[in-house]
C-alpha beads as a LAMMPS data file, in Angstrom:
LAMMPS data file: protein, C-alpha beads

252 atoms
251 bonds

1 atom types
1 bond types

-500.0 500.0 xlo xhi
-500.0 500.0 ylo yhi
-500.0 500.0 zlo zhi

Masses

1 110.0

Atoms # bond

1 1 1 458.585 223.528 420.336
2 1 1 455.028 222.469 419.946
3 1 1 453.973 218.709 420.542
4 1 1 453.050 216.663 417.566
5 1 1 449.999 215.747 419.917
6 1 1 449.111 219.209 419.848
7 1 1 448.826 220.091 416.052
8 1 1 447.107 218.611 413.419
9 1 1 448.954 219.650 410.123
10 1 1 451.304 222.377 409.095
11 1 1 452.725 223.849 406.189
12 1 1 456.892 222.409 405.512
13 1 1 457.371 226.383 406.258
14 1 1 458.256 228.462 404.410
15 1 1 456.036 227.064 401.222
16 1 1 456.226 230.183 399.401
17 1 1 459.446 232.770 399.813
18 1 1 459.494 234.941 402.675
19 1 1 460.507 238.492 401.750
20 1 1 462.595 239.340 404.572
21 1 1 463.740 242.947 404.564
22 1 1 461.113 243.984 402.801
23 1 1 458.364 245.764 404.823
24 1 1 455.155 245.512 402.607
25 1 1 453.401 249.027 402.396
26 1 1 450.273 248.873 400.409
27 1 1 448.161 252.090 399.674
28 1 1 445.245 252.542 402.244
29 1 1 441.505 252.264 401.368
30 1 1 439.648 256.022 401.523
31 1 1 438.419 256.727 405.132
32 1 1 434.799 255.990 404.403
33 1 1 435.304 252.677 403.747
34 1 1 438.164 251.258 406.332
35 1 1 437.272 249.558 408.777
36 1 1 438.816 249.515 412.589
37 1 1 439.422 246.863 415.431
38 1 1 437.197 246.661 418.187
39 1 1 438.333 245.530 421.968
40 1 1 436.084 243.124 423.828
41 1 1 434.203 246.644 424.998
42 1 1 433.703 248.381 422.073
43 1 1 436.882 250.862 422.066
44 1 1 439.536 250.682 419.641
45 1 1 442.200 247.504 420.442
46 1 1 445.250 249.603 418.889
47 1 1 445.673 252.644 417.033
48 1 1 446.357 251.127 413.999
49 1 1 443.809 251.844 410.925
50 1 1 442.493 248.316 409.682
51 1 1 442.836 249.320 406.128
52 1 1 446.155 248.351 404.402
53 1 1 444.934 247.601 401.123
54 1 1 442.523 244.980 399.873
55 1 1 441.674 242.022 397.377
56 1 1 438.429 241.728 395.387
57 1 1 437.037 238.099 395.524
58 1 1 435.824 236.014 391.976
59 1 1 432.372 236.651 394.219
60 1 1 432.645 240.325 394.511
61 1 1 433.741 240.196 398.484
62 1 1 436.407 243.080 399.496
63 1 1 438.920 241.281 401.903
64 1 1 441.720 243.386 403.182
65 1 1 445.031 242.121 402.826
66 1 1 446.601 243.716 405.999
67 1 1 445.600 245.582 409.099
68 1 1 449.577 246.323 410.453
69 1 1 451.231 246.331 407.389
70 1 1 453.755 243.335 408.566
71 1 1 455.002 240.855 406.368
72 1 1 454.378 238.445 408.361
73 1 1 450.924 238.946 410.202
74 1 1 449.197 235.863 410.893
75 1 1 445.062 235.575 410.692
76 1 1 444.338 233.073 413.534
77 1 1 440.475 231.616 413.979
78 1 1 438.816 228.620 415.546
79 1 1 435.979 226.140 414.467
80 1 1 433.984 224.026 416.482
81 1 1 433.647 226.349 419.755
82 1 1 430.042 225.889 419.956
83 1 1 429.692 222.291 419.101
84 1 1 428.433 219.121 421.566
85 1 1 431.002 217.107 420.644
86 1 1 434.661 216.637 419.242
87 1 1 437.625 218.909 419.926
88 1 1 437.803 222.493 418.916
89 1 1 440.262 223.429 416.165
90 1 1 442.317 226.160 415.658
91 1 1 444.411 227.389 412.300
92 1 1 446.983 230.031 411.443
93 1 1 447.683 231.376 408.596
94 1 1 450.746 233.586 407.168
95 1 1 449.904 234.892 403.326
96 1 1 451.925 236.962 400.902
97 1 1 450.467 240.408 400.302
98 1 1 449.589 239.567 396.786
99 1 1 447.557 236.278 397.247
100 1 1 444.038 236.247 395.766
101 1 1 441.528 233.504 395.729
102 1 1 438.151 233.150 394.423
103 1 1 435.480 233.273 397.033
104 1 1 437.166 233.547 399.947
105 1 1 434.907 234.148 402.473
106 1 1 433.813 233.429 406.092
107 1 1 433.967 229.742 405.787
108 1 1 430.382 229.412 406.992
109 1 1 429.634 231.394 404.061
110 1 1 431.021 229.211 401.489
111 1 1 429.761 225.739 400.321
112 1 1 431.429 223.023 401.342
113 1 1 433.027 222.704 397.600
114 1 1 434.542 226.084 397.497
115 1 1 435.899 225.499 400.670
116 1 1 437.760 222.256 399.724
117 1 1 439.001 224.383 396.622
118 1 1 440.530 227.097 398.819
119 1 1 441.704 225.091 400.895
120 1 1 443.795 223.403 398.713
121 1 1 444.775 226.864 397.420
122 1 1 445.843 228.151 400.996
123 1 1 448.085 225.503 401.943
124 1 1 450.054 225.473 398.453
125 1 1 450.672 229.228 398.173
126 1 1 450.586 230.179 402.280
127 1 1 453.494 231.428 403.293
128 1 1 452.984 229.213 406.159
129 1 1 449.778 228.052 407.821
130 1 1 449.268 225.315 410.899
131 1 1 446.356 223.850 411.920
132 1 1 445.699 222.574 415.776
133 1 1 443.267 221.634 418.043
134 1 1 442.233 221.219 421.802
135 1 1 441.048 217.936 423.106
136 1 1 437.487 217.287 425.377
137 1 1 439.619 216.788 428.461
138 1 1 440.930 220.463 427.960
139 1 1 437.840 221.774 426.991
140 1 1 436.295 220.131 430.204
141 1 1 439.261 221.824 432.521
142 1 1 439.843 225.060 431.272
143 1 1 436.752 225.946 429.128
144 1 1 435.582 226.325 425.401
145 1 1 437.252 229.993 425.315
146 1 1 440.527 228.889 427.175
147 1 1 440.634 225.785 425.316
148 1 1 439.939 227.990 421.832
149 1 1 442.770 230.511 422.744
150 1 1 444.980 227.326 423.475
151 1 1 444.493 225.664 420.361
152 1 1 445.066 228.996 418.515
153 1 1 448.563 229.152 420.390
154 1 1 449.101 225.639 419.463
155 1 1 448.488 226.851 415.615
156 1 1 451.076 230.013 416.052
157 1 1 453.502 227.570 417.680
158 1 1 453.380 225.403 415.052
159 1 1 453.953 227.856 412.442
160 1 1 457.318 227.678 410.364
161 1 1 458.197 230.815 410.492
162 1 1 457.702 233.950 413.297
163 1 1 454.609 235.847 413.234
164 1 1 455.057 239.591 413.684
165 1 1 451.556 240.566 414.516
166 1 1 448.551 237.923 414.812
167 1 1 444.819 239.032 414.040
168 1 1 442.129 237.344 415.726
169 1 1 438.878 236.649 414.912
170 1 1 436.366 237.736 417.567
171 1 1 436.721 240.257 420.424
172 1 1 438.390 238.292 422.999
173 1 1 442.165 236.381 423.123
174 1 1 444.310 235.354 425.444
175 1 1 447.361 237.208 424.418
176 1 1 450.085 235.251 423.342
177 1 1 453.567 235.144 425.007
178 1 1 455.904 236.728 422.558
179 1 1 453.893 238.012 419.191
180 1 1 451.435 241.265 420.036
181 1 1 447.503 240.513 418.540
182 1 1 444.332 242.821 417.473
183 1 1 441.135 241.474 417.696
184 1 1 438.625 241.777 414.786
185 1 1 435.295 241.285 415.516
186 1 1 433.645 239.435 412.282
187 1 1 437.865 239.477 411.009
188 1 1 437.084 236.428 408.551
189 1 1 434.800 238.333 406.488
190 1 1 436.809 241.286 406.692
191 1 1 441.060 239.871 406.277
192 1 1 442.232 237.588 403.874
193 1 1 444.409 235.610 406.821
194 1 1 441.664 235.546 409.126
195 1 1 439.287 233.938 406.176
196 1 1 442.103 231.225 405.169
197 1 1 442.351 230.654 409.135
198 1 1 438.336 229.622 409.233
199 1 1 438.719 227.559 405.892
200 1 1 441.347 225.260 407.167
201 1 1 440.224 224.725 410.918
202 1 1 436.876 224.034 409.460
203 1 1 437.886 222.083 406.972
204 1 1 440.379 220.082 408.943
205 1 1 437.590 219.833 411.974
206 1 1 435.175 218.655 409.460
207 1 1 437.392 215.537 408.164
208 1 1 437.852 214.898 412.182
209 1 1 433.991 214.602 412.457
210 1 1 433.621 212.584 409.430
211 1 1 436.432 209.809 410.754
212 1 1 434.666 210.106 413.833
213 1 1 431.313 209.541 412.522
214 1 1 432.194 206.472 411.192
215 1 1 432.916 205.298 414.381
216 1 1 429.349 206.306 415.432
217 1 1 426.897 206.987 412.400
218 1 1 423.591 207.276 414.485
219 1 1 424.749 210.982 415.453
220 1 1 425.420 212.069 411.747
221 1 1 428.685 214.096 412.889
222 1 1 429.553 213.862 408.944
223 1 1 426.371 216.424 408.521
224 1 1 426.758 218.001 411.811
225 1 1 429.757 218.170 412.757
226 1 1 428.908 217.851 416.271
227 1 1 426.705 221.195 416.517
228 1 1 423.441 221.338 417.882
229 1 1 421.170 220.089 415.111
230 1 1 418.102 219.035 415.954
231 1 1 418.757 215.790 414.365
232 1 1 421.695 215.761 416.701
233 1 1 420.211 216.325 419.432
234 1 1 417.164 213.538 418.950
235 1 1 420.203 210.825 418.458
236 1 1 421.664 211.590 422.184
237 1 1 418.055 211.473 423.677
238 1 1 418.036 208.216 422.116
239 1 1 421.483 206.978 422.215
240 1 1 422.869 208.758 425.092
241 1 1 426.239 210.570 424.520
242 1 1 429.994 209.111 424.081
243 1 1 432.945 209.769 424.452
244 1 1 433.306 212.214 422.100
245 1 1 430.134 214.236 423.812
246 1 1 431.304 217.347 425.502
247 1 1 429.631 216.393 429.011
248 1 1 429.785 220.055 430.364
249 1 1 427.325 221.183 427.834
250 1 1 424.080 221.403 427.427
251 1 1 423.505 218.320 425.487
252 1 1 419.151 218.429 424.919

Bonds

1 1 1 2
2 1 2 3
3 1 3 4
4 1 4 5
5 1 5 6
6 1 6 7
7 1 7 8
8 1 8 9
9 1 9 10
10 1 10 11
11 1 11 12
12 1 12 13
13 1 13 14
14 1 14 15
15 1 15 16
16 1 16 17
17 1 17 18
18 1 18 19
19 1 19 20
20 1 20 21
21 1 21 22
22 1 22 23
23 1 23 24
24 1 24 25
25 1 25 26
26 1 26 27
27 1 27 28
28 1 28 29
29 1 29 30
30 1 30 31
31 1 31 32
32 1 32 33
33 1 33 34
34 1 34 35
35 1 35 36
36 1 36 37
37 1 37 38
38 1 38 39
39 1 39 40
40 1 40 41
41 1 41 42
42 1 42 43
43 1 43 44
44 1 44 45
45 1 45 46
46 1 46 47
47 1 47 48
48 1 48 49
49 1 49 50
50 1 50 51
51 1 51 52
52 1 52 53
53 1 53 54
54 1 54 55
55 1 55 56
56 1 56 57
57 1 57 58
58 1 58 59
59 1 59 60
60 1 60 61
61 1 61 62
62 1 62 63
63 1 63 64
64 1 64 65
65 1 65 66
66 1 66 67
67 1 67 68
68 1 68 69
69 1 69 70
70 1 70 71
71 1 71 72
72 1 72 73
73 1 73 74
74 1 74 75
75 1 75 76
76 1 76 77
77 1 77 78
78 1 78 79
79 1 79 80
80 1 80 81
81 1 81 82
82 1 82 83
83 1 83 84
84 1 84 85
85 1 85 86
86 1 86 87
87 1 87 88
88 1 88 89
89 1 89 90
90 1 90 91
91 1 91 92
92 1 92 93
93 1 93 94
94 1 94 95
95 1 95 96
96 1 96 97
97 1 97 98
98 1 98 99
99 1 99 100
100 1 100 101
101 1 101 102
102 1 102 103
103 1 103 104
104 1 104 105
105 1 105 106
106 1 106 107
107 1 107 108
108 1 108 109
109 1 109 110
110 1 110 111
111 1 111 112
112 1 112 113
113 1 113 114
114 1 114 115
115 1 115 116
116 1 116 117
117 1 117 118
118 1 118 119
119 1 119 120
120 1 120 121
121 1 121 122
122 1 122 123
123 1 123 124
124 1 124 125
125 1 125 126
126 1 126 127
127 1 127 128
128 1 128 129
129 1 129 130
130 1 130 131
131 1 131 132
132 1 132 133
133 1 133 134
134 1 134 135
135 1 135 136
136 1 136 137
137 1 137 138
138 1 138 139
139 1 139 140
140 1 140 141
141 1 141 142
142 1 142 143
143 1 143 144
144 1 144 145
145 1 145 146
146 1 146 147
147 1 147 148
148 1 148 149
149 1 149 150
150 1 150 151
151 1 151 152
152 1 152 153
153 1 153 154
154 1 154 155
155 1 155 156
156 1 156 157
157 1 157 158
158 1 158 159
159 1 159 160
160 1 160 161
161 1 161 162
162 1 162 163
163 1 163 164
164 1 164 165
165 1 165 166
166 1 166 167
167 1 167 168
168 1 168 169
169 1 169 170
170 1 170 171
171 1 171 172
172 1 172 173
173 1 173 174
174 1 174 175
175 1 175 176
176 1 176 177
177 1 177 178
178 1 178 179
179 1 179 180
180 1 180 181
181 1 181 182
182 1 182 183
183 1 183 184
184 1 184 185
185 1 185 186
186 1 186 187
187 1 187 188
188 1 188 189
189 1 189 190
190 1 190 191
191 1 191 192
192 1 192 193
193 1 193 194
194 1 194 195
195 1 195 196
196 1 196 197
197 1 197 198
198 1 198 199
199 1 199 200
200 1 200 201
201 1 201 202
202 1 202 203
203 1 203 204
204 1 204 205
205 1 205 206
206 1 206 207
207 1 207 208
208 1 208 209
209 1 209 210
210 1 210 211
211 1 211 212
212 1 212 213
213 1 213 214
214 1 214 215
215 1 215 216
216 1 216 217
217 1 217 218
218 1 218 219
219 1 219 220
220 1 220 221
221 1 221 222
222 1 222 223
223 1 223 224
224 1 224 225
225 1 225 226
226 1 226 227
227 1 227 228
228 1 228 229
229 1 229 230
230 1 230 231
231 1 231 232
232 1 232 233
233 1 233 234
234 1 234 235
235 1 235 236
236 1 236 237
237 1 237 238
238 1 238 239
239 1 239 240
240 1 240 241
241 1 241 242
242 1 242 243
243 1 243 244
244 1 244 245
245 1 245 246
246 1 246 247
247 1 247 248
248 1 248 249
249 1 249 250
250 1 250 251
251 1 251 252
């Protein structure tokens, strides 16, 4: 069981059927165009082809639908790992093999409308998705990446159902205790899952910053979100930090 301190939302799982005993096969993009999983030094993570079919954006981006096949492979990413203040967040997400959604993207890649739209979109039609974070203290003891990888646990804890296989954005995780992972450097521009997964923790980061900078408008945190704008930056040289401020960093 996952704390309710631990997780931010989640999905009354499952919100959309789960097909159970039925393995999902889709037909496999042409060599030339597949793409395959890197490990943190360049080799291949598994021997798995990332190329189980793929879904063709409103904005003409191709975002594969699979890399194992699984019905129930879960696209995990984080936002806020390189911020100066405020937690980092962490979401996963389980689809169905036939979702589509217009302009899907990386969600750094999307305005902040289209975001809000999808976002809306993933949690109604997931078949489950969590969203969770890691607090300063954690960040502070363990580290940004540790703290990432735990708030990414948090989010496949928190799931309502059992991932079989989790794809990660990036080229480095802490593997989890029971579900196997592949790593996918630049994964939310490449897998549906892993796209969803950076809508909602950004989104759900972003509405964190924006009760936050209520609390503390001089820092802007509802334009920033706590990342190293100039602008931020100029209101802790004048300010100082607070309590929010990730002290460990370089804040100026």
């Amino acid at each position: 069981m996952v704390s309710s301190a631990n997780y931010v939302a989640r999905a009354p799982a499952p919100v959309a059927p789960v097909r159970s005993g039925t393995l999902y096969r889709p037909q496999y993009l042409p060599r030339t165009t597949s793409k395959t999983a890197h490990s943190p030094r360049g080799r291949l993570a598994t021997g798995l082809q990332a190329a189980p079919g793929f879904r063709c954006t409103f904005a003409g981006v191709i975002l594969l639908s699979s890399f194992s096949g699984q019905p129930l492979e879960a696209g995990l990413d984080e936002a806020g790992r390189g911020c100066l203040a405020g937690p980092v967040f962490a979401a996963a997400v389980v689809l169905p093999p036939d979702f589509t959604c217009d302009h899907l993207n990386d969600s750094k890649q999307m305005t902040a409308r289209r975001r809000d739209r999808a976002r809306e979109q993933i949690c109604r039609e997931a078949v489950a998705w969590a969203v969770a974070e890691a607090s300063l203290e954690e960040i502070a003891s363990l580290n940004i990446a540790q703290a990432s990888y735990l708030a990414m646990h948090r989010a496949v804890d928190a799931l309502g159902v059992r991932p079989t296989h989790l794809i990660v954005d990036g080229n480095r995780f802490r593997p989890h205790a029971t579900v196997p992972h592949t790593c996918h450097i630049g994964g939310d521009a490449r897998f549906q899952s892993i796209a969803a997964a950076s809508v909602l923790a950004k989104t759900f980061r972003d509405d964190r910053m924006h009760e936050l900078a209520a609390a503390y408008p001089q820092y802007h945190w509802e334009q920033n979100a706590g990342y190293p704008t100039a602008q931020h930056r100029a209101a802790i040289r004048e300010h100082g930090p607070t309590a929010h401020h990730r002290l460990g960093f370089r804040l100026l």
